[in-house]
VMD Tcl script that builds the backbone (N, CA, C; Angstrom):
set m [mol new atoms 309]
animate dup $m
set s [atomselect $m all]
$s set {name element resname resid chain x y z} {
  {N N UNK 1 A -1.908 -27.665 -20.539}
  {CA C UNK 1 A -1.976 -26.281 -20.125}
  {C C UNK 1 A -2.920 -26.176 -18.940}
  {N N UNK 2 A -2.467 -25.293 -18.014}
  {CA C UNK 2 A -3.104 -24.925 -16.596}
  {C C UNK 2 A -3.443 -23.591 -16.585}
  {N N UNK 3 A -4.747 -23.375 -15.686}
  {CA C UNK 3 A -4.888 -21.409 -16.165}
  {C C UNK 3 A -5.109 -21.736 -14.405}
  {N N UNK 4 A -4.773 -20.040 -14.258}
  {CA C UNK 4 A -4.875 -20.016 -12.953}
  {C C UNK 4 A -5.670 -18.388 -13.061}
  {N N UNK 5 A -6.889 -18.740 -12.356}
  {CA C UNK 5 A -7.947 -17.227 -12.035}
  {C C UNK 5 A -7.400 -16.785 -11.013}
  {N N UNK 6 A -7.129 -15.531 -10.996}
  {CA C UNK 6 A -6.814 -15.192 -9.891}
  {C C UNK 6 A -7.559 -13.806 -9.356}
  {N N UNK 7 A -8.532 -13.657 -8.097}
  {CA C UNK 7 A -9.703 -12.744 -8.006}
  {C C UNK 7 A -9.117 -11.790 -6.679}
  {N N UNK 8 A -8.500 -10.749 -7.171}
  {CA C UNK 8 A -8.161 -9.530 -5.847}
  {C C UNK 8 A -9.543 -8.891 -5.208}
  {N N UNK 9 A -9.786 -9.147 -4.366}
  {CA C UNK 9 A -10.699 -7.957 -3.719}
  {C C UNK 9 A -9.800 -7.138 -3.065}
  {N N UNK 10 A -10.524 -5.888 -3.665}
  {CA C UNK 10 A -9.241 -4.404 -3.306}
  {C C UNK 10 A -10.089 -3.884 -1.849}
  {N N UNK 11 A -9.584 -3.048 -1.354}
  {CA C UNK 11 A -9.695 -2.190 -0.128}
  {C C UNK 11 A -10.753 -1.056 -1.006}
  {N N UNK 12 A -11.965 -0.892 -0.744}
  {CA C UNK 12 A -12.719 -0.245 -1.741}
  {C C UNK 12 A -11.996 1.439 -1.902}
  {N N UNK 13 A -12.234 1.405 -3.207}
  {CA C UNK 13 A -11.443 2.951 -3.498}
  {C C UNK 13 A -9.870 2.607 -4.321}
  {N N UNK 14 A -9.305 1.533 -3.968}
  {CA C UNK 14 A -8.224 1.348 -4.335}
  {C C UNK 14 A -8.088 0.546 -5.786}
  {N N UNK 15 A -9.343 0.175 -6.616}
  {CA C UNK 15 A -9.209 -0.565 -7.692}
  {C C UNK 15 A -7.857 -0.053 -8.845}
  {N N UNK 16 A -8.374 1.638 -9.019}
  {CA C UNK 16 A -7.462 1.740 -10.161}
  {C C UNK 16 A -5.999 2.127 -9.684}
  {N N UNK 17 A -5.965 2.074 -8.711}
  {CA C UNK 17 A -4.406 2.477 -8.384}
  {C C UNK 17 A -3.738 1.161 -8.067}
  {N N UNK 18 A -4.095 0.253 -8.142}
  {CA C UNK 18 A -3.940 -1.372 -8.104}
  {C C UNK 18 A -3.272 -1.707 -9.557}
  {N N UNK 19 A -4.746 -1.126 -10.464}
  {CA C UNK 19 A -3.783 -1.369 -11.873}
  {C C UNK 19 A -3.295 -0.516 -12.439}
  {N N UNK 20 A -2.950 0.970 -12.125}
  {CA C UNK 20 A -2.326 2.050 -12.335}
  {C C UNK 20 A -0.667 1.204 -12.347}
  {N N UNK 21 A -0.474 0.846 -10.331}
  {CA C UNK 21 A 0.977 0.247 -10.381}
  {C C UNK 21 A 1.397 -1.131 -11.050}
  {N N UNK 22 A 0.001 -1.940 -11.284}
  {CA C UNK 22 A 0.849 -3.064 -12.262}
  {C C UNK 22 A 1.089 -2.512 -13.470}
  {N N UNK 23 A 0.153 -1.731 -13.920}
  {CA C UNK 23 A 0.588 -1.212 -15.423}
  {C C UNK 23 A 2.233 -0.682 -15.298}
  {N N UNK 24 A 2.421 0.200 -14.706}
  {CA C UNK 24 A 3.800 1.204 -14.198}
  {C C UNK 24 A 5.082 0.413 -13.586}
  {N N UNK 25 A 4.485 -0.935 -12.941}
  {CA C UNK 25 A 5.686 -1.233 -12.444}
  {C C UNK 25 A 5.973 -2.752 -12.855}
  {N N UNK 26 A 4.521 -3.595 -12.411}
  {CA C UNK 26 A 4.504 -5.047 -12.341}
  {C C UNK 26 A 4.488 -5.349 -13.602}
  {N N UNK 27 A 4.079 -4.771 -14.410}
  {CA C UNK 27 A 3.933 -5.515 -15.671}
  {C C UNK 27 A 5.313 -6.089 -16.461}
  {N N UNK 28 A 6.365 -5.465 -15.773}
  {CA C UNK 28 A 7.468 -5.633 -16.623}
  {C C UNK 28 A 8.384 -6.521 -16.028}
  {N N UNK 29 A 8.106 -6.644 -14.365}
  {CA C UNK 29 A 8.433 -7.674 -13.737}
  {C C UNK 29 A 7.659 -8.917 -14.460}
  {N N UNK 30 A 6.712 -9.125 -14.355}
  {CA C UNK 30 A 6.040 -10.425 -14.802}
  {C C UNK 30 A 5.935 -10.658 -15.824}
  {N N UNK 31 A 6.344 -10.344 -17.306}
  {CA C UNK 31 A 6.413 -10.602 -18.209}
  {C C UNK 31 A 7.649 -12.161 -18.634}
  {N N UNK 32 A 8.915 -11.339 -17.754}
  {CA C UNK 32 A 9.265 -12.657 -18.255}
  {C C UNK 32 A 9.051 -14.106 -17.573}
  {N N UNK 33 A 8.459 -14.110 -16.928}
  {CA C UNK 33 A 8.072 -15.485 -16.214}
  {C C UNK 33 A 6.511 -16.088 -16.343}
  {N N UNK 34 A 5.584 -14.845 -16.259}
  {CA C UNK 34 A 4.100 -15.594 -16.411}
  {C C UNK 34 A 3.370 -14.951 -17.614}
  {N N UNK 35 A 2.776 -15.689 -18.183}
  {CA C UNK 35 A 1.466 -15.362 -19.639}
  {C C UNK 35 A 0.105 -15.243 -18.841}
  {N N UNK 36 A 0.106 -13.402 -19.169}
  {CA C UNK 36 A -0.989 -13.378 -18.725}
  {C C UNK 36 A -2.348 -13.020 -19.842}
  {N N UNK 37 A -2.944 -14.139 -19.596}
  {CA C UNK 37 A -4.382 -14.086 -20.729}
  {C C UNK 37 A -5.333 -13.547 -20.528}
  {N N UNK 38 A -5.749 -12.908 -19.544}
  {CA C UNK 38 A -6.099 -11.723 -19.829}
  {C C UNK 38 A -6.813 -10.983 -18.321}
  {N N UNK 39 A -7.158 -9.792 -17.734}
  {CA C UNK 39 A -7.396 -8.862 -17.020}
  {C C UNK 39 A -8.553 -8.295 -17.250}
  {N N UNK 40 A -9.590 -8.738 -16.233}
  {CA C UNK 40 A -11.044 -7.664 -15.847}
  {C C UNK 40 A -11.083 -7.203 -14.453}
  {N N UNK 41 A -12.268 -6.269 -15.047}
  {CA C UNK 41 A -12.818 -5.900 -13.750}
  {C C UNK 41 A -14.257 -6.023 -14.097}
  {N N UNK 42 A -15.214 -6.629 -12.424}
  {CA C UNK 42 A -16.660 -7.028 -13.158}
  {C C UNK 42 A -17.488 -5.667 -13.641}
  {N N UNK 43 A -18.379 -5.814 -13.926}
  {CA C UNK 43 A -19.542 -4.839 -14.201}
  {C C UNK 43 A -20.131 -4.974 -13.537}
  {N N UNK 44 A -20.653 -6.087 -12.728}
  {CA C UNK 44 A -21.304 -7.002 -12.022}
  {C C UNK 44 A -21.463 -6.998 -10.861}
  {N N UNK 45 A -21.671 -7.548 -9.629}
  {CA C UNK 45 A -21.488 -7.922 -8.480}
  {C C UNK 45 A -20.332 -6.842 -7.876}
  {N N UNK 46 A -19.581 -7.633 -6.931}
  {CA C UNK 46 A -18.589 -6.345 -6.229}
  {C C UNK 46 A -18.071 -5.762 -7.099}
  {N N UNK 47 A -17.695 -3.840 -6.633}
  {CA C UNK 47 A -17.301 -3.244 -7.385}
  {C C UNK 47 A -15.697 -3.044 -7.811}
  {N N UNK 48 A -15.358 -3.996 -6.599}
  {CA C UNK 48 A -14.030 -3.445 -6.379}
  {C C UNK 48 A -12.848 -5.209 -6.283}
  {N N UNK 49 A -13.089 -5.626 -7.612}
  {CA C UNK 49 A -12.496 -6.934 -7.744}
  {C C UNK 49 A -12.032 -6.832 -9.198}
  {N N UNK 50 A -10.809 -7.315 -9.135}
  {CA C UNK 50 A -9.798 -7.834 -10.492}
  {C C UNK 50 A -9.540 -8.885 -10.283}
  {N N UNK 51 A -10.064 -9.429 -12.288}
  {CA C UNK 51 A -9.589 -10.880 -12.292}
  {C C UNK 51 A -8.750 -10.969 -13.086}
  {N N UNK 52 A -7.866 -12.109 -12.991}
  {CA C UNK 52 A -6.839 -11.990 -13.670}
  {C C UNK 52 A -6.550 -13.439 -14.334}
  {N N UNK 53 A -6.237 -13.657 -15.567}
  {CA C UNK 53 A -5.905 -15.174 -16.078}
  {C C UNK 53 A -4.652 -15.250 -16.468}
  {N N UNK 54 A -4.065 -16.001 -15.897}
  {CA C UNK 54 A -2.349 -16.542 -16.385}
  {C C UNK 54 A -2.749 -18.071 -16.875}
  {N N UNK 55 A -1.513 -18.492 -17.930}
  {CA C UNK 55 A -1.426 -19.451 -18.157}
  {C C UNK 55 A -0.537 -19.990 -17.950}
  {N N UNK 56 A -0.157 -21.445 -17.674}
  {CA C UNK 56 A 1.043 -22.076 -17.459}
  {C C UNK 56 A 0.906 -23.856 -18.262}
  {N N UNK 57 A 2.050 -24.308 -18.487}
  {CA C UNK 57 A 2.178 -25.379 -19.316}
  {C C UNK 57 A 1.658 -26.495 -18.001}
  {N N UNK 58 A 2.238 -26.091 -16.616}
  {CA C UNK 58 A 1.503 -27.307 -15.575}
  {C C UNK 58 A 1.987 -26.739 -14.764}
  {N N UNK 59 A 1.046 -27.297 -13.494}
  {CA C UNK 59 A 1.912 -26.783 -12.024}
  {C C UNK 59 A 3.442 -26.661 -11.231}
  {N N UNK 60 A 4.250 -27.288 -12.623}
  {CA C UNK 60 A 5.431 -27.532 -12.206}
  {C C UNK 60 A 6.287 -26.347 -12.928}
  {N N UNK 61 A 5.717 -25.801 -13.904}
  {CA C UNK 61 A 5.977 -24.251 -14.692}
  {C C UNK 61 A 5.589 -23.420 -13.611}
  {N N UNK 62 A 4.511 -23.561 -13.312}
  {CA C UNK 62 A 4.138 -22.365 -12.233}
  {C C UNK 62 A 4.813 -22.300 -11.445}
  {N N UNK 63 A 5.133 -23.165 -10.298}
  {CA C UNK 63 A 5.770 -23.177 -9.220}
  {C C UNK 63 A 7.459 -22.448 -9.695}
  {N N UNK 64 A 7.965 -22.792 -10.824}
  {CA C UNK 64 A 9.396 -22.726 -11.474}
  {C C UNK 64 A 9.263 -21.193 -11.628}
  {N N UNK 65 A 8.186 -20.874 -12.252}
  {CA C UNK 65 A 8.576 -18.718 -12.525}
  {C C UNK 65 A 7.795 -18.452 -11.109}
  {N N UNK 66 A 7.041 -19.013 -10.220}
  {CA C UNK 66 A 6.295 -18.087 -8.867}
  {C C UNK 66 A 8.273 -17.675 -8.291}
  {N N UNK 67 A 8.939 -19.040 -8.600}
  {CA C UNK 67 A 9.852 -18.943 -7.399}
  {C C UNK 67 A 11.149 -18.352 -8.178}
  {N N UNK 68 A 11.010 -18.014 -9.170}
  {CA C UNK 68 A 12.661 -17.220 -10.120}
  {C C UNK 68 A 11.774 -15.630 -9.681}
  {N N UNK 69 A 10.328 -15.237 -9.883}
  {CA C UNK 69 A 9.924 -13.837 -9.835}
  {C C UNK 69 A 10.087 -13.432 -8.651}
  {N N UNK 70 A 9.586 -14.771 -8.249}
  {CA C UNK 70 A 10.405 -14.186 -6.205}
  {C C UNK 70 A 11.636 -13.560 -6.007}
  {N N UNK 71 A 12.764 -13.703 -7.080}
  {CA C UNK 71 A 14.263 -13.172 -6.805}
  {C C UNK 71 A 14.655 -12.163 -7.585}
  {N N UNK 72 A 13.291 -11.878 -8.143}
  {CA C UNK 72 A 13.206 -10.655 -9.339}
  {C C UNK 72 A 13.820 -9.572 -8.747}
  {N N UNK 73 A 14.798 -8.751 -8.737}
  {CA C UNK 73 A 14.805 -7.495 -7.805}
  {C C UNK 73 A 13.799 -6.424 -7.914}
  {N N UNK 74 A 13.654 -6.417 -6.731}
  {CA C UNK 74 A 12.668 -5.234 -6.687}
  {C C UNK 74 A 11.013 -5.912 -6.405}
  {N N UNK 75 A 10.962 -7.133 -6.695}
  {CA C UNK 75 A 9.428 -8.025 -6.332}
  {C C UNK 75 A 8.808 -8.015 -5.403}
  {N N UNK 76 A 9.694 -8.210 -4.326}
  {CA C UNK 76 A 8.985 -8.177 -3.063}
  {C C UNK 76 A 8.484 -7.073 -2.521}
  {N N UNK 77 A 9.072 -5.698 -2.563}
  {CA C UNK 77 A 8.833 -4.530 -2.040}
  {C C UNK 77 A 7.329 -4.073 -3.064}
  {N N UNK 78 A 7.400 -4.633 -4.618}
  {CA C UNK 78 A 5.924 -4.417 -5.281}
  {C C UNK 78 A 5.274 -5.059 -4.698}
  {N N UNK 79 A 5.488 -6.566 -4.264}
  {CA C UNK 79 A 4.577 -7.303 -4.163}
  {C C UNK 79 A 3.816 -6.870 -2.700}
  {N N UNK 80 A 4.856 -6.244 -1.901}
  {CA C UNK 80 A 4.007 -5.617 -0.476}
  {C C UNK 80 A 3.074 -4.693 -0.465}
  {N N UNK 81 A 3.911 -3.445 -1.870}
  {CA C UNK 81 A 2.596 -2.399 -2.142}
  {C C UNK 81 A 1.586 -3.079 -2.446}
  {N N UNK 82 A 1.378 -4.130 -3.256}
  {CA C UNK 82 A -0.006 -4.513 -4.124}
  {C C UNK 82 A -0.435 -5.250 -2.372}
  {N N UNK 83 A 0.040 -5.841 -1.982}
  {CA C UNK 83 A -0.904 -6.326 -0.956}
  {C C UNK 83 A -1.766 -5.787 0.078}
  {N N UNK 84 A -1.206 -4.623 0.253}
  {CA C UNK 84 A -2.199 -3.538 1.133}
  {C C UNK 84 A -3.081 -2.919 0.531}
  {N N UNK 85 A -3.132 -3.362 -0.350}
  {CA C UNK 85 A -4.379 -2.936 -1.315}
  {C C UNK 85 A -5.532 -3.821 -1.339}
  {N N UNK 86 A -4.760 -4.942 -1.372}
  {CA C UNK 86 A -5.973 -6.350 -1.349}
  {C C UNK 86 A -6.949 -6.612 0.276}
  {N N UNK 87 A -8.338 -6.908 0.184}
  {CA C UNK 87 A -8.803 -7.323 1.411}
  {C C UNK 87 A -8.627 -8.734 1.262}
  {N N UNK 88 A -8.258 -9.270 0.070}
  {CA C UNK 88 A -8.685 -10.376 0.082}
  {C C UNK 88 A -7.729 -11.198 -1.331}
  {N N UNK 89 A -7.664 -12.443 -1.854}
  {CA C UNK 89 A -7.116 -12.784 -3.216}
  {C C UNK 89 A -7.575 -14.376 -2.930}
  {N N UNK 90 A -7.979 -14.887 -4.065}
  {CA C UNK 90 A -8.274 -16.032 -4.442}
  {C C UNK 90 A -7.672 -16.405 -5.606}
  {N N UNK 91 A -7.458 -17.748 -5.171}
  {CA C UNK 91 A -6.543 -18.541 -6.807}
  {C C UNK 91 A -7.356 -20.041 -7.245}
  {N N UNK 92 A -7.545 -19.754 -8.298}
  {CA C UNK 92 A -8.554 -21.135 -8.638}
  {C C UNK 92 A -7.815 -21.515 -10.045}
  {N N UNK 93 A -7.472 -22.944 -10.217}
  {CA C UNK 93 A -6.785 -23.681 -10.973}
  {C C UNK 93 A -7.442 -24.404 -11.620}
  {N N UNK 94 A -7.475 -24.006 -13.302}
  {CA C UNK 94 A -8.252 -24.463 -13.910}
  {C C UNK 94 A -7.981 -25.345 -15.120}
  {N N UNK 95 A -8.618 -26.203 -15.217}
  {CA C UNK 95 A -8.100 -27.510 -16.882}
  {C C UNK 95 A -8.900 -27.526 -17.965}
  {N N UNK 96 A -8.852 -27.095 -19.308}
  {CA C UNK 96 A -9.679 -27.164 -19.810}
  {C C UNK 96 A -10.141 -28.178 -20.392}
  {N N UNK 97 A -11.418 -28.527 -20.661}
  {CA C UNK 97 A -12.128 -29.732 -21.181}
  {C C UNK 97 A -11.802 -29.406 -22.914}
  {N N UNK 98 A -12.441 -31.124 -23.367}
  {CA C UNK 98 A -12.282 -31.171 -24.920}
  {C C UNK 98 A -12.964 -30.560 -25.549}
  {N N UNK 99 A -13.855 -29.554 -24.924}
  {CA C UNK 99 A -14.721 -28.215 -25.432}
  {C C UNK 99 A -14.352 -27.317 -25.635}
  {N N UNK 100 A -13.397 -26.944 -24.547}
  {CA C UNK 100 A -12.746 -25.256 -24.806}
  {C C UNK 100 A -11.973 -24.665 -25.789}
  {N N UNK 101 A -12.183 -23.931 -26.264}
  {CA C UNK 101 A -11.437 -23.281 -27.689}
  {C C UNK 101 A -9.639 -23.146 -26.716}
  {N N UNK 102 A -9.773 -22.697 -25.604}
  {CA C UNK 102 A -8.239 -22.365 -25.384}
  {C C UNK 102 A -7.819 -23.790 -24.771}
  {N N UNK 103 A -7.000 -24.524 -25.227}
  {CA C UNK 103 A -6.518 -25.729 -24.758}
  {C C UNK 103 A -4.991 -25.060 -24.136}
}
mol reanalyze $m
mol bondsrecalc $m
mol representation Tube
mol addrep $m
């Protein structure tokens, strides 16, 4: 198993209308292709960042639903709204050790 963090920095002001439209729209697109484990926002540091954890069996799952959600109808035109929202997005790929409760 592979987790992938994934950290939006929004256009400040724009946090909850970011997850207003995944709640409303994306969520139902991405269900059938990615497991998502779970969704914050910090308390912390910047105010205006969502993180997000998906899981995947390996990079070769991932790549297989990034590129079927790509032909999702209707994906791309969400995926443009959500991007003018973002200043920024980071993806960090993660493995867990023989420590971690989530293998």
């Amino acid at each position: 198993m592979i987790y992938e963090l994934r950290v939006y920095t929004c256009v400040p002001g724009r946090v909850q209308q970011i997850l207003d439209l995944w709640e409303k729209e994306g969520r139902a697109m991405l269900e059938p292709y990615m497991q998502m484990v779970g969704q914050w926002v910090g308390e912390t540091g910047k105010s205006n960042q969502i993180y997000t954890l998906w899981a995947f069996r390996d990079m070769n799952h991932r790549q297989e639903a990034r590129a079927a959600l790509m032909q999702h109808e209707g994906f791309a035109e969400y995926l443009a709204r959500c991007r003018a929202c973002y200043v920024e997005q980071e993806a960090v790929f993660l493995s867990p050790t023989a420590l971690s409760p989530m293998q």
